[in-house]
Backbone as a printed PyTorch tensor [residue, N CA C, xyz], in Angstrom:
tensor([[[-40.9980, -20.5570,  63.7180],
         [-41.2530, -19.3000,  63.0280],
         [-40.3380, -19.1920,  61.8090]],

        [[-40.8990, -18.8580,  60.8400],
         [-40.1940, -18.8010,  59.6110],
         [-39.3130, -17.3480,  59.5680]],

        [[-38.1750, -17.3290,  58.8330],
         [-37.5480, -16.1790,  58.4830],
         [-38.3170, -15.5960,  57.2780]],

        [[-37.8650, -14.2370,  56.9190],
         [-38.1330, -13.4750,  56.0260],
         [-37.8570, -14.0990,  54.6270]],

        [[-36.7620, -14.7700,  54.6280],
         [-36.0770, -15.5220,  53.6920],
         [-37.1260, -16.4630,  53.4380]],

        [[-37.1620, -17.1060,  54.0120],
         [-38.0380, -18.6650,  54.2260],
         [-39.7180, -17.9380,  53.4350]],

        [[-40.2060, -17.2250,  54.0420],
         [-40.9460, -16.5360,  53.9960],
         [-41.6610, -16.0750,  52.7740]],

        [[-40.3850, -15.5300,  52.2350],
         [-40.6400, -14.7390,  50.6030],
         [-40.7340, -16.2290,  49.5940]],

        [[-39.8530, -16.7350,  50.1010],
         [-39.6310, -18.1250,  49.1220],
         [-40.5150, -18.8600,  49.1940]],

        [[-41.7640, -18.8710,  50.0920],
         [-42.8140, -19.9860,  50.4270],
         [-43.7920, -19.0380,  49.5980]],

        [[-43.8850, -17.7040,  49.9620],
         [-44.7690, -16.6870,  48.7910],
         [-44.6710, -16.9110,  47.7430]],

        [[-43.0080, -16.9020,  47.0080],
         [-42.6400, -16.7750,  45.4990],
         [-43.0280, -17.9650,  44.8110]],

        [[-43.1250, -19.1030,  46.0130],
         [-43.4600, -20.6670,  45.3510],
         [-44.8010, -20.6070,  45.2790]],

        [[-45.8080, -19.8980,  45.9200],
         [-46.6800, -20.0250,  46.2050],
         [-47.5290, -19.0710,  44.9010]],

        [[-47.0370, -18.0080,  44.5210],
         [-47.6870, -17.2890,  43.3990],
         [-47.5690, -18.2510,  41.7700]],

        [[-46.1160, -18.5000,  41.9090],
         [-45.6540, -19.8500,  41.1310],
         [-46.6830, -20.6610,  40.8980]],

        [[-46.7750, -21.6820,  41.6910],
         [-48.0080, -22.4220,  41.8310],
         [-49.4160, -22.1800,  40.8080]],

        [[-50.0420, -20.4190,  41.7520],
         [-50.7560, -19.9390,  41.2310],
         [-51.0930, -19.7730,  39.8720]],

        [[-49.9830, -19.1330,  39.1350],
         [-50.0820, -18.3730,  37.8690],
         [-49.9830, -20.1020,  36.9420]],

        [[-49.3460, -21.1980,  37.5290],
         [-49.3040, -22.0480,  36.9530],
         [-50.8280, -22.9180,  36.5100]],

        [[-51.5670, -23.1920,  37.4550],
         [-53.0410, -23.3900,  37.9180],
         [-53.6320, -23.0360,  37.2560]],

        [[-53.4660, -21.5000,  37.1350],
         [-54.4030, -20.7780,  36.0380],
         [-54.1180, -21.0280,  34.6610]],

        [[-52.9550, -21.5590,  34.6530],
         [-52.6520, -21.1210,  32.7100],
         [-52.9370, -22.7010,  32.4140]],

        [[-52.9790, -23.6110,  33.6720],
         [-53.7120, -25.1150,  33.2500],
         [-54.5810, -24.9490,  33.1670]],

        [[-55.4070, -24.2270,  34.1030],
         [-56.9410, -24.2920,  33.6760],
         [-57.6690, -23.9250,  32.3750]],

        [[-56.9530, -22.9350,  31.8960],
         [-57.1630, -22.4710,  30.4300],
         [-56.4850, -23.1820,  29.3100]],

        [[-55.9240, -24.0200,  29.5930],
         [-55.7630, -25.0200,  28.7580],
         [-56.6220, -26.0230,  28.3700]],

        [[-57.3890, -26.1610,  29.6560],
         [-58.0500, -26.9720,  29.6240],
         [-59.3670, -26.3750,  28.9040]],

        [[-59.5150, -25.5880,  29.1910],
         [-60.8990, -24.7470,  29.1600],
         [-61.1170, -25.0160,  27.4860]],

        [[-59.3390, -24.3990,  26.6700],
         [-59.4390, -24.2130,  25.4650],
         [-59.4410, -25.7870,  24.6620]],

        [[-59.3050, -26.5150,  25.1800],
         [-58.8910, -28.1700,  24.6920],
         [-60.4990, -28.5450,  24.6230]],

        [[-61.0470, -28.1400,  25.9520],
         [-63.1070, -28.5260,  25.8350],
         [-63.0850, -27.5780,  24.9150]],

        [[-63.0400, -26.5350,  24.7240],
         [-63.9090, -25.6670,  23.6360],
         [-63.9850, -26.2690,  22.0250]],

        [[-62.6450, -26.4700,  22.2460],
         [-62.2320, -27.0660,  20.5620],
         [-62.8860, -28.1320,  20.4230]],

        [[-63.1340, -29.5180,  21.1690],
         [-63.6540, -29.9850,  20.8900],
         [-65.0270, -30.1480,  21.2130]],

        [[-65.7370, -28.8960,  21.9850],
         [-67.1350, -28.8060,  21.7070],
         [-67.3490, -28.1120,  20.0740]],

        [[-66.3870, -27.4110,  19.8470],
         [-66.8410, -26.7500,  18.6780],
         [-66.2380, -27.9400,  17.2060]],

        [[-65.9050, -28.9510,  17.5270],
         [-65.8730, -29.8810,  16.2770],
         [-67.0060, -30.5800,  16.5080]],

        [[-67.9320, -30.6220,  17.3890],
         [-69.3160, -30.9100,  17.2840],
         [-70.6670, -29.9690,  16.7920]],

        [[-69.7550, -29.0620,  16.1960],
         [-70.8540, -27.8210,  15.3160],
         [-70.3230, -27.7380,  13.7030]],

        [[-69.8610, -28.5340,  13.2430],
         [-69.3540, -28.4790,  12.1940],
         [-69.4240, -29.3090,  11.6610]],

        [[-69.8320, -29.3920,  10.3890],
         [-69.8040, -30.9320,   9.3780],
         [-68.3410, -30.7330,   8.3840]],

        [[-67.9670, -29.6560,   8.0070],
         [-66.9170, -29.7190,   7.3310],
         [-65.3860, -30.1670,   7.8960]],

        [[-64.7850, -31.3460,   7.2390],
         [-63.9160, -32.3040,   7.1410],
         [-62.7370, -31.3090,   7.9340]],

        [[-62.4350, -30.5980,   7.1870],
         [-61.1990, -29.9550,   7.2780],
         [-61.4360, -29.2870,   8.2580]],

        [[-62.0920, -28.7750,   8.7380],
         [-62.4370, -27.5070,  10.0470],
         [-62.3970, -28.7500,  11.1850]],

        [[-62.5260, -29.6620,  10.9780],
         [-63.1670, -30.2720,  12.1820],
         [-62.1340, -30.9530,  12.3300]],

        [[-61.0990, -31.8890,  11.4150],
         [-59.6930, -32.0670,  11.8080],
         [-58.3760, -30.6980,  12.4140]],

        [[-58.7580, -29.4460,  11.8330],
         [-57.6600, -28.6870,  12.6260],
         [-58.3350, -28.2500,  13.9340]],

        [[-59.6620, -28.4970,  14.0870],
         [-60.0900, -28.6650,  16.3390],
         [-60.0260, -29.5920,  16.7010]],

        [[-59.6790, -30.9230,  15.9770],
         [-59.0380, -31.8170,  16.6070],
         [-57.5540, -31.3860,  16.9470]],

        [[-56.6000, -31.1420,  15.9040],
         [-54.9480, -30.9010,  16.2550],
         [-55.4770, -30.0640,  16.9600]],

        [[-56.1400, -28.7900,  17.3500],
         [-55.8390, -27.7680,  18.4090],
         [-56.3630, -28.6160,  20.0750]],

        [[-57.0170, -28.8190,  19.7300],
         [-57.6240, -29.6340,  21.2250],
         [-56.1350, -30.8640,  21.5160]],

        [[-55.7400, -31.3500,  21.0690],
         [-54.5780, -31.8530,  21.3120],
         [-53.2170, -31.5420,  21.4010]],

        [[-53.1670, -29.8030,  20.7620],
         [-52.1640, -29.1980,  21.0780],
         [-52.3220, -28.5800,  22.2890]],

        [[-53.2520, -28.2350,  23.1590],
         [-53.6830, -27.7830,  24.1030],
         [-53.6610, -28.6450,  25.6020]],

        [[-53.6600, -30.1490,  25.1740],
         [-53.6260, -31.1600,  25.9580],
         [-52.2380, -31.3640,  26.3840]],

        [[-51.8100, -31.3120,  24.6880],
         [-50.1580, -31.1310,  25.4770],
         [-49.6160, -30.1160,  25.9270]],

        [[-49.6750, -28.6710,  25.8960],
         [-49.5720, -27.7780,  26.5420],
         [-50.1710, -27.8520,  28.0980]],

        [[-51.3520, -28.1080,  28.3990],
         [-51.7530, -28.7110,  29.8730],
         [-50.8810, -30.1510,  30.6120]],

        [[-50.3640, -30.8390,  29.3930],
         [-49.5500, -31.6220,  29.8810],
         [-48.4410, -31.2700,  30.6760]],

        [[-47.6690, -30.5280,  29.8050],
         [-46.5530, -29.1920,  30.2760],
         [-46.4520, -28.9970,  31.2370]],

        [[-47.5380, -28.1460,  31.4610],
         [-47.5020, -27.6630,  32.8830],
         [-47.8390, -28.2090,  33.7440]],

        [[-48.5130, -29.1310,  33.4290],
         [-48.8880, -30.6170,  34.8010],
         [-47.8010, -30.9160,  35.2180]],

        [[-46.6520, -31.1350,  34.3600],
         [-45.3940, -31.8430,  34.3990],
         [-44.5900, -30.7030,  35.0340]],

        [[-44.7770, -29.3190,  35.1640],
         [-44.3480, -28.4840,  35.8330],
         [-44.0820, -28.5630,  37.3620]],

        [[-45.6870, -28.6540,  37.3990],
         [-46.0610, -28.4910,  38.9800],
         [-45.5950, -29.7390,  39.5130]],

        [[-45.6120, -30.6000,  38.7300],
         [-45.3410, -32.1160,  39.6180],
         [-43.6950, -31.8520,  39.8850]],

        [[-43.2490, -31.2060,  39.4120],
         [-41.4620, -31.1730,  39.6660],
         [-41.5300, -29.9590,  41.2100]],

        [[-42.4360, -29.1400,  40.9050],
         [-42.8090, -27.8530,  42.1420],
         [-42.8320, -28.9860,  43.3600]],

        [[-43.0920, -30.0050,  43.0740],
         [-44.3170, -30.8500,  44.5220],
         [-45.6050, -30.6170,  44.3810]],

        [[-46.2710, -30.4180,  43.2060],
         [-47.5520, -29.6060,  43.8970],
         [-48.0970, -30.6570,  42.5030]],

        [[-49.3220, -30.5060,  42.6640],
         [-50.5320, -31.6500,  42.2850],
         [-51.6080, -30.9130,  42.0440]],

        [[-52.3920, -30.5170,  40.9150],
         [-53.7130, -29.9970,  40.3320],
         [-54.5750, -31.2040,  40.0560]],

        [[-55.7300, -30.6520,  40.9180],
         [-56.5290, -31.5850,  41.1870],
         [-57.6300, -31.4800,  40.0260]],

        [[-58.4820, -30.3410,  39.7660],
         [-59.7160, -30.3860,  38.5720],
         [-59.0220, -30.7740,  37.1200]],

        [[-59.6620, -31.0700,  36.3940],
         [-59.3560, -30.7090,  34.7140],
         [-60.5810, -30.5510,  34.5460]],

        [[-62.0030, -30.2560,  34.9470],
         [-63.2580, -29.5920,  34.8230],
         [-63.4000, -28.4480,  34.4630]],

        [[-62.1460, -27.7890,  34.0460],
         [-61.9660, -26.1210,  33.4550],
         [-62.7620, -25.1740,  34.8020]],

        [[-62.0710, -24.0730,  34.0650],
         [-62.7900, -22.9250,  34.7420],
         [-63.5790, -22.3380,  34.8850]],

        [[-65.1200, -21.8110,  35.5910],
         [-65.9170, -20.8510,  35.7080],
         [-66.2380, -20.7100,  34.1100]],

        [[-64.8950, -19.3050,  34.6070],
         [-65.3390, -18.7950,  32.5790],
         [-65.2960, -19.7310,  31.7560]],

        [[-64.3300, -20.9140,  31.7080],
         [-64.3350, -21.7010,  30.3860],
         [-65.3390, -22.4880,  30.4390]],

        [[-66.2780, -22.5630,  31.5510],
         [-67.6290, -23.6400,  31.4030],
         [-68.7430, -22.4460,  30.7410]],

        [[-68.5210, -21.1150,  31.3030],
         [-69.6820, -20.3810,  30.6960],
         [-69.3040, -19.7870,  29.3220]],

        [[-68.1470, -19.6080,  29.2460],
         [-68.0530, -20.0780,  27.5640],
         [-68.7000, -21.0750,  26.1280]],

        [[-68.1780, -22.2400,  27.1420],
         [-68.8670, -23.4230,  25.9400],
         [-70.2690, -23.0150,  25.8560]],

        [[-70.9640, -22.8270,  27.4530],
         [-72.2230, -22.5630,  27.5070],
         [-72.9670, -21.6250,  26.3710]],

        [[-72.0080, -20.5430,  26.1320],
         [-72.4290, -19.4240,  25.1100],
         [-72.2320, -19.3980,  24.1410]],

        [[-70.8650, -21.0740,  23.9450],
         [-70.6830, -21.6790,  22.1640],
         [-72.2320, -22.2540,  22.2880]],

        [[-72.7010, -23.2810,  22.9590],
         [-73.4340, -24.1400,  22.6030],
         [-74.6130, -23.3070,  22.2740]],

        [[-75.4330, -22.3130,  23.5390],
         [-76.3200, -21.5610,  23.2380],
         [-76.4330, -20.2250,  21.4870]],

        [[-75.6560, -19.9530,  21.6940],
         [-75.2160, -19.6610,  20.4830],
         [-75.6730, -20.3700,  19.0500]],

        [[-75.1810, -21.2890,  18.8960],
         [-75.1800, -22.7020,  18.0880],
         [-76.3250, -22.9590,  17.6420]],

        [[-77.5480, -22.8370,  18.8040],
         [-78.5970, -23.7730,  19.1380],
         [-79.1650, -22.3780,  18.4770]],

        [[-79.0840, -21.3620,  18.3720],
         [-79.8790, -20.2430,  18.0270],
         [-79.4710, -20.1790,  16.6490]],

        [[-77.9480, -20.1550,  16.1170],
         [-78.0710, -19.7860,  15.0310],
         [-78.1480, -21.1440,  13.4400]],

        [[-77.3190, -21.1760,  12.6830],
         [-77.7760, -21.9440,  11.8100],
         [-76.2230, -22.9970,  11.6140]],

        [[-75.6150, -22.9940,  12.8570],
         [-74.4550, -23.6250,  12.8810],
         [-73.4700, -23.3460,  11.8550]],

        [[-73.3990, -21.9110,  11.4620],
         [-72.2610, -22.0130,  10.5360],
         [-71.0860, -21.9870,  10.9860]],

        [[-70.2920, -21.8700,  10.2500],
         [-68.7820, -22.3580,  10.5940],
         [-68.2810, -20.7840,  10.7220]],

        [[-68.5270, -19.9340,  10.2630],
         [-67.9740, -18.6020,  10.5570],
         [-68.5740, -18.1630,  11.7270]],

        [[-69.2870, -18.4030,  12.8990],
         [-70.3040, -18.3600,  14.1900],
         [-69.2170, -19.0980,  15.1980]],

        [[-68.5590, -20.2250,  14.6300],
         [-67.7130, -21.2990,  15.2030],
         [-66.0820, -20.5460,  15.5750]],

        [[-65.8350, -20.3010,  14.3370],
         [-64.3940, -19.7620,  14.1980],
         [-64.3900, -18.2150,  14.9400]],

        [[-65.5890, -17.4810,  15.2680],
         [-65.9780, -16.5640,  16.0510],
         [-65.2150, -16.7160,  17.5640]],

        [[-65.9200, -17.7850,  17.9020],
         [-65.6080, -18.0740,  18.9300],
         [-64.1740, -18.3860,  19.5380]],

        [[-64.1600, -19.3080,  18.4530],
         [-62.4110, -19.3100,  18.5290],
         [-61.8170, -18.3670,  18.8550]],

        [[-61.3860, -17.5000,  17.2960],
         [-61.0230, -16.5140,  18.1260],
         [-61.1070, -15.6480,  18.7390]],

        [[-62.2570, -15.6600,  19.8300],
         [-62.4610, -14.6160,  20.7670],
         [-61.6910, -15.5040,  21.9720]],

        [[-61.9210, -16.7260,  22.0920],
         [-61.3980, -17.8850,  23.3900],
         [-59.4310, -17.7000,  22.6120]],

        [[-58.8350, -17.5360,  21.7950],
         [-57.6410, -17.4000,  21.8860],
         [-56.8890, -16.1430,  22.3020]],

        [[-57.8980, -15.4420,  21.6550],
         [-57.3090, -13.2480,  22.1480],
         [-57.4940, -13.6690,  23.5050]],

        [[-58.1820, -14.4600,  23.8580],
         [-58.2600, -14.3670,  25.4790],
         [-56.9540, -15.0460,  26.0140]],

        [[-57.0010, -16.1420,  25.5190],
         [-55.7400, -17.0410,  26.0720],
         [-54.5080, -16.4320,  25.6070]],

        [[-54.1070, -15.1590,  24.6460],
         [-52.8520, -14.7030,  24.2590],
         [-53.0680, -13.3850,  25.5710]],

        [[-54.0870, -13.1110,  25.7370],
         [-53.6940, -11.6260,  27.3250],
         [-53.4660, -12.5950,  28.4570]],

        [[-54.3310, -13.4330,  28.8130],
         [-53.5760, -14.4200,  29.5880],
         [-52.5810, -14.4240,  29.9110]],

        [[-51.8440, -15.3940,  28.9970],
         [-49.8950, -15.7160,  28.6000],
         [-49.7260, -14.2200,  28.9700]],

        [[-49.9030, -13.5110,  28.2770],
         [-48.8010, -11.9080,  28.4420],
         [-49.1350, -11.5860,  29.8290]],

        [[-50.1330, -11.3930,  30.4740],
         [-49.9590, -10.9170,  32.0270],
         [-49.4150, -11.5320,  32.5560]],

        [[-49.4650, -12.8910,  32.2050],
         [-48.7940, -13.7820,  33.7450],
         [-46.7710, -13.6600,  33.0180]],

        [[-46.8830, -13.6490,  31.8970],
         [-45.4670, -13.4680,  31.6090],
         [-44.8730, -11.8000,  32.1170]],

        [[-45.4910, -11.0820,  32.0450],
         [-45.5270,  -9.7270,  32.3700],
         [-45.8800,  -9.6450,  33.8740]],

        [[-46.1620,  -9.8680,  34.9270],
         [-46.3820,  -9.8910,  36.0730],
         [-45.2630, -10.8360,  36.7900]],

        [[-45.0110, -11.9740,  36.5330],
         [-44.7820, -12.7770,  37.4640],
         [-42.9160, -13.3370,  36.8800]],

        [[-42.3130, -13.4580,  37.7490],
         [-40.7520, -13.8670,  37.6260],
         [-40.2930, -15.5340,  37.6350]],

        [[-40.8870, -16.1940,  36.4030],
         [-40.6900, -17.6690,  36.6180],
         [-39.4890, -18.1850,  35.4460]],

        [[-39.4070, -19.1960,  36.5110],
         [-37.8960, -19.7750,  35.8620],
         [-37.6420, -20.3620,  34.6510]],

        [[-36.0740, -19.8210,  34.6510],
         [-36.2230, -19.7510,  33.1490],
         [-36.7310, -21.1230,  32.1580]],

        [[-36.8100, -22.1400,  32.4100],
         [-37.1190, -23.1640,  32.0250],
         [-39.1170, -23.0120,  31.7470]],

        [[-39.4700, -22.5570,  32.9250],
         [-40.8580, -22.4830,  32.4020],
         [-41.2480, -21.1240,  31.6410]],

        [[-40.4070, -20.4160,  32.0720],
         [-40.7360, -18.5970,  31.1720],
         [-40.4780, -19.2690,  29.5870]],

        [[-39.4160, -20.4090,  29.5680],
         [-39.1260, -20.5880,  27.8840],
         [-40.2090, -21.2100,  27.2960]],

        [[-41.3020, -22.2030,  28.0250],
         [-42.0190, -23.0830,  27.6600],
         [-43.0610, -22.4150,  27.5800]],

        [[-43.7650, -21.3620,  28.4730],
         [-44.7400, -20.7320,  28.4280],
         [-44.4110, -19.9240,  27.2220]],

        [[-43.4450, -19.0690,  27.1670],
         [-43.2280, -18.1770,  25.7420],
         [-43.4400, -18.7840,  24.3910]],

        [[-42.7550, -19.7570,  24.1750],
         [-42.7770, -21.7010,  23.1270],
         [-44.9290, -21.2130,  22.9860]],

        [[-45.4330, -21.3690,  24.2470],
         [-46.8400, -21.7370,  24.0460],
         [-47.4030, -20.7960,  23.8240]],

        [[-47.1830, -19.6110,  24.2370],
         [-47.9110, -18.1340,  24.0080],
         [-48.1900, -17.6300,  22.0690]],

        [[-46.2640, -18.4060,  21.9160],
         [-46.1680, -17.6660,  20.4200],
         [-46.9540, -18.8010,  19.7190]],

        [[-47.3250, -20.0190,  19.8760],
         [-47.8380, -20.9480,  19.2510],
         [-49.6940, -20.2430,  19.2790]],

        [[-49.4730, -20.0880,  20.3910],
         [-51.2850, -19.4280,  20.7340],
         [-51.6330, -18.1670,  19.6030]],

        [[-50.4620, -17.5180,  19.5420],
         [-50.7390, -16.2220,  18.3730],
         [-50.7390, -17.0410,  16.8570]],

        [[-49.7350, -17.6830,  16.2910],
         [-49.8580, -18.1870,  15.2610],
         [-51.2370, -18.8480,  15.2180]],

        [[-51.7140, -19.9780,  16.0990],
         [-52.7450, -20.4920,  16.0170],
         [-54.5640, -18.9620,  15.7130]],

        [[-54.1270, -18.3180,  16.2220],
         [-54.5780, -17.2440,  16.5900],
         [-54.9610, -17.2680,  14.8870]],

        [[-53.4460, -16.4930,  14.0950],
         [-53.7610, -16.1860,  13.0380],
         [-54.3740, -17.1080,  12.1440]],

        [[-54.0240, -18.2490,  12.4350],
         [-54.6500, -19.3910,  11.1600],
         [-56.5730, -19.5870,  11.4810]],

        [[-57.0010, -19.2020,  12.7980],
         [-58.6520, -19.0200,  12.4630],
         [-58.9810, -17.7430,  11.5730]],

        [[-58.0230, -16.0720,  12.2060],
         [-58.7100, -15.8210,  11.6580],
         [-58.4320, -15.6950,   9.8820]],

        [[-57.6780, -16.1340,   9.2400],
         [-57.2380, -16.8940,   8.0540],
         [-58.4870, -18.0590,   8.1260]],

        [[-58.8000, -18.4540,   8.2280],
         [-60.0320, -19.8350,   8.1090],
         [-61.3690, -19.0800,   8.1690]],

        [[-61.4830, -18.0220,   9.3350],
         [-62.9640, -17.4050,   8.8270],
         [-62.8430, -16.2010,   8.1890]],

        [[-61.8950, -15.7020,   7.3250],
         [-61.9640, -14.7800,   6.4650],
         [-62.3630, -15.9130,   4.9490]],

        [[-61.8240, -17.2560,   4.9540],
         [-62.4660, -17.7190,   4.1050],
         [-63.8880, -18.2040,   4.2310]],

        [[-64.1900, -17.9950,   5.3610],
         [-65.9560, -18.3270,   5.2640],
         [-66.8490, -16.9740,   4.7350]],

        [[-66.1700, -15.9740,   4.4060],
         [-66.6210, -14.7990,   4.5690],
         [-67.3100, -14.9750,   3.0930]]])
């Protein structure tokens, strides 16, 4: 029988875990998106900065892979999440309806990053993780807002 002690600490590791899982999965989610959405674009330059984002995202999922593996713990999918599959679904459908412009594209974007910046803030705002990963997640959150601003800076020039 476990103590109370024992107890809380198998919980606290255990939400740990959790909040970690999730913020991989949306890494992942956002790494497919980017590079489904450099397959809607012919322009050079748009389609090299969803390459750097899809690879900044990889390494951010790297991160935290490298997290959990220090936890003991092992994430098994990189098939993204639910939402991030019915996402692409509603980039691609989307796409297929309209005339593939690049301001339709960068839409998306940033609607999939406002998402991934409430993300970061709840789980930073909810949950008590150590300081080593609170610094790395914060490192990735503020990178997620800057990135944030440079689409919508990119589709104010499609405007």
């Amino acid at each position: 029988m476990k103590t109370t002690r024992e107890a809380a600490r198998e919980a606290s590791h255990d939400a740990l875990v959790h909040d970690l899982k999730e913020l991989l999965e949306r890494n992942y989610d956002a790494e497919k998106g980017y590079k489904k959405a450099m397959e809607h674009t012919s322009n050079d330059h748009l389609k090299r900065f969803l390459k750097n984002q899809a690879a900044r995202r990889n390494h951010f999922a790297t991160e935290i892979d490298n997290k959990l593996h220090a936890l003991n713990e092992h994430h098994i999918s990189d098939g993204g999440s639910v939402l991030g599959n019915l996402h692409r679904f509603w980039l691609e459908f989307r796409s297929s309806l309209s005339k593939h412009d690049d301001e339709s594209l960068l839409e998306e974007c940033i609607r999939g990053e406002k998402s991934s910046v409430r993300i970061y803030e709840k789980k930073l705002k909810d949950h008590t993780f150590p300081t080593d990963i609170r610094l790395m997640l914060e490192k990735q959150l503020e990178t997620i807002r800057n990135v944030l601003k440079e689409v919508k800076i990119l589709e104010d020039l499609e405007d």
